[in-house]
C-alpha positions as CSV (number, residue, x, y, z in Angstrom):
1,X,-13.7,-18.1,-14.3
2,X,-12.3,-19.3,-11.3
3,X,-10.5,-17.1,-8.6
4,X,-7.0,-19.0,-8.1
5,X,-3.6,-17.6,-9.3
6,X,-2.2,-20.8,-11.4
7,X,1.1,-18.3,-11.3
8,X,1.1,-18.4,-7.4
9,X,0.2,-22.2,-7.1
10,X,2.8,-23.7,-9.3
11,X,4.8,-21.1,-7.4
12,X,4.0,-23.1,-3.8
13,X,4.2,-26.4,-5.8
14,X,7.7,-25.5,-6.6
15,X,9.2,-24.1,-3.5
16,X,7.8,-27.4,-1.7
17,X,9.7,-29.5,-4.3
18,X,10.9,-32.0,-1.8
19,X,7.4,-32.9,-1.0
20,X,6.6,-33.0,-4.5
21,X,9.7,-35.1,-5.0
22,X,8.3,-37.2,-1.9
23,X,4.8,-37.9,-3.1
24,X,6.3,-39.1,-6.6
25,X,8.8,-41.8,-4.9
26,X,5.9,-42.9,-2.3
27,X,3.4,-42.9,-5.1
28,X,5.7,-44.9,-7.4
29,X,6.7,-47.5,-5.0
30,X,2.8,-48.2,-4.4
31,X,2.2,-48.4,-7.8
32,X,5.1,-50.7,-8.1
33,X,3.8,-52.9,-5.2
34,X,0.4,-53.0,-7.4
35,X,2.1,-54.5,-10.3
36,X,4.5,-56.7,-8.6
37,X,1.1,-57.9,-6.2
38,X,-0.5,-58.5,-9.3
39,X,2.5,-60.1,-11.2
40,X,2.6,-62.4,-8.5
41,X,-0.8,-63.4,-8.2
42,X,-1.4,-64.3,-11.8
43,X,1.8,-66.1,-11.5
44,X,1.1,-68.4,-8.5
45,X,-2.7,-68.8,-10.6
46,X,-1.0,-70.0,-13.5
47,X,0.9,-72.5,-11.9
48,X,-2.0,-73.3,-9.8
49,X,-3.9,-73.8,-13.1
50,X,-1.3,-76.0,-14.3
51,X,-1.5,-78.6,-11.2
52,X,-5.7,-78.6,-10.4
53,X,-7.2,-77.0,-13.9
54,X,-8.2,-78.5,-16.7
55,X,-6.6,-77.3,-20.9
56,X,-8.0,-74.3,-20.3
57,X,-7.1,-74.1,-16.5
58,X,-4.2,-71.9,-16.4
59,X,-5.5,-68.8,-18.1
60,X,-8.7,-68.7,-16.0
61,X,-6.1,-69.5,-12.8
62,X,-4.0,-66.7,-13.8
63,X,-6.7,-63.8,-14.4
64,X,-8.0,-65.2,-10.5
65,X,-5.0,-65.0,-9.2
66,X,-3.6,-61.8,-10.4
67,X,-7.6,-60.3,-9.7
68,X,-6.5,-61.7,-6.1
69,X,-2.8,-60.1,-5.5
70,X,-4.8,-56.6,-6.6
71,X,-7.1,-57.2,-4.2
72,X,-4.5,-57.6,-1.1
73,X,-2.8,-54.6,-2.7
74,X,-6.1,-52.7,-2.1
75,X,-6.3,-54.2,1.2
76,X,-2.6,-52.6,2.4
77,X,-3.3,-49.4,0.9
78,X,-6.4,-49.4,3.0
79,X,-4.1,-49.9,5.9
80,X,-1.4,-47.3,5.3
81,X,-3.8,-44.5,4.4
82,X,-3.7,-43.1,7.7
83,X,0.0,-43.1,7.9
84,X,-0.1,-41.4,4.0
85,X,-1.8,-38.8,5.5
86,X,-0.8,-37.9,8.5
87,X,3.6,-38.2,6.9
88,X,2.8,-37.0,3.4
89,X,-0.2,-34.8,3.4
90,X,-0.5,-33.0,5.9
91,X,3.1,-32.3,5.9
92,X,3.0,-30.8,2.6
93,X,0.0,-28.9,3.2
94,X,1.3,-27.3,6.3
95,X,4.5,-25.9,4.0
96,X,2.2,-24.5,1.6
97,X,-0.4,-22.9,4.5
98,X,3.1,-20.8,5.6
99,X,4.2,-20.0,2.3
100,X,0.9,-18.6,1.3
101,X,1.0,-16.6,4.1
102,X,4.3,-15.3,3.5
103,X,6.1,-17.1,5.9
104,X,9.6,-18.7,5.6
105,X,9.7,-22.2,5.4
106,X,13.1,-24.6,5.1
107,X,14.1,-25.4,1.4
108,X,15.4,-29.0,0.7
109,X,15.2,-32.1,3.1
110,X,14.9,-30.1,5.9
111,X,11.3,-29.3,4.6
112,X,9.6,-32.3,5.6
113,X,11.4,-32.7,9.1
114,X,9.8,-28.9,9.7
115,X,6.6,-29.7,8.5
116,X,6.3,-33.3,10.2
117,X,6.8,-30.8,13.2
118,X,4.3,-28.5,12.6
119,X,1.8,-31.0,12.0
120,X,2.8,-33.0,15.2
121,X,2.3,-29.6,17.3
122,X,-1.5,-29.8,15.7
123,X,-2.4,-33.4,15.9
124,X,0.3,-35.1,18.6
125,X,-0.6,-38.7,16.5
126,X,-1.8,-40.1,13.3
127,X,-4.6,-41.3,14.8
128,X,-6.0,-37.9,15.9
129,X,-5.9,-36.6,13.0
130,X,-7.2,-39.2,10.6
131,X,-10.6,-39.0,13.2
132,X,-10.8,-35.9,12.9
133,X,-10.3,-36.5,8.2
134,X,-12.8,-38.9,8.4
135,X,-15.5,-36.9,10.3
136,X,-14.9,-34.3,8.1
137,X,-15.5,-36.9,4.4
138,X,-18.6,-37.6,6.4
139,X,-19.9,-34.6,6.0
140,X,-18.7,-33.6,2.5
141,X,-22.5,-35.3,1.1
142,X,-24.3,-33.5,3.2
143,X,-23.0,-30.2,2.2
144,X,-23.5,-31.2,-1.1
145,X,-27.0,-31.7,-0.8
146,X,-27.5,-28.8,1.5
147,X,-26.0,-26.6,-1.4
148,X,-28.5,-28.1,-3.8
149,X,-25.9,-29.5,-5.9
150,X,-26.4,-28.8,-9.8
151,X,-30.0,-28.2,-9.7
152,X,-29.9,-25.0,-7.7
153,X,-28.2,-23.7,-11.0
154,X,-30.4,-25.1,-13.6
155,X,-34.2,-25.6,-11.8
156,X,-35.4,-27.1,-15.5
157,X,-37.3,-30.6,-15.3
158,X,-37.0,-33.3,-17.2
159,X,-33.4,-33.5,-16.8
160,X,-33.0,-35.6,-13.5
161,X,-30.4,-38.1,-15.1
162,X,-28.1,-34.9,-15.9
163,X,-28.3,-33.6,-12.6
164,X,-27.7,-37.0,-11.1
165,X,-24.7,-37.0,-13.8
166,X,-23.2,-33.4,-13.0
167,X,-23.9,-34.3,-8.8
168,X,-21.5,-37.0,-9.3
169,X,-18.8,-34.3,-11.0
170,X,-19.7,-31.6,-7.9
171,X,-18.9,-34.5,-5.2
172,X,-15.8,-35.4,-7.0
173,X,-15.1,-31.6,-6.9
174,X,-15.5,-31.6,-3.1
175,X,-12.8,-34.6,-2.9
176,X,-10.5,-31.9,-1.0
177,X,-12.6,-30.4,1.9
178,X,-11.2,-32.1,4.1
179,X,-7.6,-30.7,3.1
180,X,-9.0,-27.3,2.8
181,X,-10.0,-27.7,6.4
182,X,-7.1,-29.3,7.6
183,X,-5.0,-26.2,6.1
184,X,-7.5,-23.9,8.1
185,X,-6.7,-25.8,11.2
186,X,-2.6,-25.7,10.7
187,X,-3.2,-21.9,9.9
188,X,-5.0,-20.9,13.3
189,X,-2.2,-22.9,15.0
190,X,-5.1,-24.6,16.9
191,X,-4.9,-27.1,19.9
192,X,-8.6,-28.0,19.2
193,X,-8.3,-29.8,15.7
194,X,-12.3,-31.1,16.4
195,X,-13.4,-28.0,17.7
196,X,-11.5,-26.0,14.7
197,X,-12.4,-28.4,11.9
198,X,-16.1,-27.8,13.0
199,X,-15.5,-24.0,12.2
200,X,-13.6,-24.8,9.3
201,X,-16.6,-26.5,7.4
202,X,-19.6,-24.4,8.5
203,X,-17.2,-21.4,6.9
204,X,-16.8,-24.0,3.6
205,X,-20.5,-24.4,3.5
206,X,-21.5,-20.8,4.1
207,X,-19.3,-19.8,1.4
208,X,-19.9,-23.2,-1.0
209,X,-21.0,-21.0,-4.2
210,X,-17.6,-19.8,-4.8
211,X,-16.1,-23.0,-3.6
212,X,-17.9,-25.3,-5.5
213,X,-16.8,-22.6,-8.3
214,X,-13.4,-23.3,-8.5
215,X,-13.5,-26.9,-6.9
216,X,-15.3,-27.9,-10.7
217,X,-13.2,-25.6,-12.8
218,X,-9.9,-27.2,-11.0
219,X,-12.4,-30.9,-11.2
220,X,-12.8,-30.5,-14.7
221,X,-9.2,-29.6,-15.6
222,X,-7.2,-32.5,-13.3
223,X,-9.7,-35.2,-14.5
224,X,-9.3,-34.3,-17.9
225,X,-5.2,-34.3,-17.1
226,X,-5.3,-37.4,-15.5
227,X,-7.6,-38.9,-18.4
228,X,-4.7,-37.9,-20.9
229,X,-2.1,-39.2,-18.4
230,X,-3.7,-42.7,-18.7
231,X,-4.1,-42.7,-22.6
232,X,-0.2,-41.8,-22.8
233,X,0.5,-44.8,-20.2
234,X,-2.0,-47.5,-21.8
235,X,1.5,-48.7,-24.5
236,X,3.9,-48.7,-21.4
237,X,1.3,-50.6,-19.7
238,X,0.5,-53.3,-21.9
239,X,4.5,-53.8,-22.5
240,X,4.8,-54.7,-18.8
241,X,1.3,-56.9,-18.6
242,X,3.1,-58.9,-22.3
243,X,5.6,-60.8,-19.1
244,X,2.5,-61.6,-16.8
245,X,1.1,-65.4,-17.5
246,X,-1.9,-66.1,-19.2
247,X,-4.2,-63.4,-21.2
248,X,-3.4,-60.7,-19.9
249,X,-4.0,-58.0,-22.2
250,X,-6.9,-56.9,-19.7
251,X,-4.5,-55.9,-17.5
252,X,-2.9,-53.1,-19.2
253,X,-5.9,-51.1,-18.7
254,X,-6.0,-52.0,-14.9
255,X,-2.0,-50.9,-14.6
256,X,-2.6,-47.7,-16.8
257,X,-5.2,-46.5,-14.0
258,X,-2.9,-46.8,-11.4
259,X,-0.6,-45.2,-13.0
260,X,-2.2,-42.2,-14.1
261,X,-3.9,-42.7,-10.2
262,X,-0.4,-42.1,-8.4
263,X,1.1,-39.3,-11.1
264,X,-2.6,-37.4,-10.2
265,X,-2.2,-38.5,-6.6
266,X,1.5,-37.1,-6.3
267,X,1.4,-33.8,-8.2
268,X,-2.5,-32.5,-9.2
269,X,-3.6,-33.1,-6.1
270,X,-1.4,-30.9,-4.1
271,X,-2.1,-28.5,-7.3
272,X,-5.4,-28.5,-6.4
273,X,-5.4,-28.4,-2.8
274,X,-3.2,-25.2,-3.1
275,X,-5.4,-23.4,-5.5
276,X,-8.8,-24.0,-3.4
277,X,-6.4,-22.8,-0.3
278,X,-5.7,-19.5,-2.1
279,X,-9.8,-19.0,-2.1
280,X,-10.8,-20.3,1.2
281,X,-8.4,-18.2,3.2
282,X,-9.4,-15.3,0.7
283,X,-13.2,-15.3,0.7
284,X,-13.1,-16.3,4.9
285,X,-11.0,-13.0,5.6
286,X,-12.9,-11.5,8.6
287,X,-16.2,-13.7,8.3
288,X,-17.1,-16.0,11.8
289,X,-18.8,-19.4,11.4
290,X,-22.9,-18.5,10.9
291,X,-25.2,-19.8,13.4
292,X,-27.7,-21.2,10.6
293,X,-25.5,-23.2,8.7
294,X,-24.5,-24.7,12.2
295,X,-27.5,-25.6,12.9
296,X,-28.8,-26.9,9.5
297,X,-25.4,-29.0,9.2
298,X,-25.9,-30.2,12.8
299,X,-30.0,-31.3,11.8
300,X,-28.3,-33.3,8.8
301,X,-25.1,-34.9,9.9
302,X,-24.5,-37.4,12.2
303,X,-20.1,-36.8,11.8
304,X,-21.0,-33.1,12.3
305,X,-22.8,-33.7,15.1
306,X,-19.6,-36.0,16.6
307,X,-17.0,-33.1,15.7
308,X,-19.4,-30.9,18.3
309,X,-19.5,-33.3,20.6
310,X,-15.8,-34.0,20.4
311,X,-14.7,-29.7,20.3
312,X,-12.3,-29.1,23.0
313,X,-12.1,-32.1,24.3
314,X,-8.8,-33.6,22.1
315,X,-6.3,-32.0,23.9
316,X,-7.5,-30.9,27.1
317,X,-9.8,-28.1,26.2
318,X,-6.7,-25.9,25.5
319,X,-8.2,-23.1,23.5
320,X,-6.6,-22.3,19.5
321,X,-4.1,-20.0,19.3
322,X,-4.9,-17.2,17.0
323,X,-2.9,-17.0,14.1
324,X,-0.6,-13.8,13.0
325,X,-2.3,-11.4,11.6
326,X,-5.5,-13.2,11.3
327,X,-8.2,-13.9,13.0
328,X,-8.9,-16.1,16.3
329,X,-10.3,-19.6,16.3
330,X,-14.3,-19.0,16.9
């Protein structure tokens, strides 16, 4: 089975409430910007429809325009990602690395201004630290491969399309490396976030067996989640789409997934994140970053090879500080 207390996690999830609280207003508010984007578009299409189409112009204008206000909706989500992670994610996960360690943390509001804060201390701007996200995605495919994926567990030919099938399920699984690396980094109090997120992933890699583990048991159970999260929203859904112009029964589909998106997004995420934190920090107790997996990482990946090059150089070459009680950046 997997190796997380689901006792200790909902535990963190509720002592960081206001982040929860946070993610569920932000999350909302985006979702809400989808539909009104959306709302719009198929609106202005109608009309549109109704002035250059044909009988049968306004429907087809409608469904273009409303496929058109989702599309700039996907085009400012694109653009506020970094500050989303930098303001809400990190944040939160900073609160939870202290509380799993034991360490006091501020209880309402005063939460987020603490952990805004902390994560400041480790990145000094958004920019830094969405580099230093991104290099780290880059390698998530590569350690995938590295690991052998599902066909290290079941070598049996003739079933290529269901390894391809369960590879897809193991990369969604490894969605959260780079928050698992990110908490390493708040944890060793590190000046070096390139330098320390290098160390962070060799130690994910060396250890991926038990990783991947629980990344698929906690895969399998949020998907499944989420999947009942959109069946329950599909009614809701189409009772909003019955206002927009035109046929637009399609649509409640489309506004169910972003629903069920944003409630997974705002509270199985950070579920996740702080389960896979309890087993990182557990099975890494003591170990050091292994020479071979550097090297094997550093042959296959070219944003490995830019988180080496970029190591000590983000802040001045000011070495990590070592954490309490644990052990020094490598």
């Amino acid at each position: 089975m997997w190796d997380f207390s689901i006792g200790r996690t909902l535990g963190v999830m509720a002592a960081t409430w206001p982040f929860i609280v946070l993610r569920l207003v932000v999350y909302f508010l985006i979702t809400l910007g989808f539909m009104v984007a959306t709302g719009a578009g198929a609106g202005v299409g109608w009309g549109a429809g109704h002035v250059f189409g044909d009988a049968d112009g306004p429907t087809a204008f409608a469904f273009w325009g409303g496929v058109g206000g989702f599309g700039l909706s996907l085009v400012v989500m694109y653009w506020i990602r970094e500050y989303l992670l930098y303001v809400l994610k990190a944040g939160h996960i900073a609160v939870m690395v202290h509380l799993l360690d034991g360490k006091p943390v501020p209880n309402g509001q005063g939460q987020i201004a603490y952990a805004q804060a902390e994560v400041k201390a480790r990145f000094l701007e958004a920019n830094v630290l969405f580099a230093v996200d991104q290099l780290i995605k880059g390698v998530i495919g590569v350690i995938t491969r590295l690991l052998g994926g599902i066909a290290a567990f079941i070598p049996i030919p003739g079933l290529d399309g269901l390894v391809r099938f369960v590879n897809t399920i193991i990369r969604l699984a490894l969605t959260y490396i780079d928050e698992i690396v990110l908490a390493y980094n708040i944890r060793l109090g590190s000046t070096d976030p390139f330098g320390t997120a290098k160390d962070g992933v060799i130690l994910y890699a060396q250890n991926g067996t038990t990783m991947l583990k629980n990344a698929i048991w906690l895969a399998v159970i949020s998907w499944g989640l989420t999947l009942v999260l959109f069946l329950l929203l599909l009614a809701p859904a189409a009772a909003f789409v019955a206002f927009m112009p035109g046929q637009a029964a399609g649509w409640s589909v489309v506004v169910a997934v972003v629903f069920a998106w944003a409630l997974r997004a705002a509270i199985l995420e950070p579920f996740n994140v702080a389960a896979l934190m309890q087993v990182y920090f557990k099975v890494i107790e003591g170990q050091q970053p292994d020479a071979d997996w550097d090297r094997r990482l550093t042959d296959a990946s070219r944003h490995f090879r830019e988180l080496k090059e970029k190591a000590g150089s983000a802040f001045g070459g000011r070495a990590a500080a070592p954490p309490a009680g644990g052990q020094p950046a490598a």
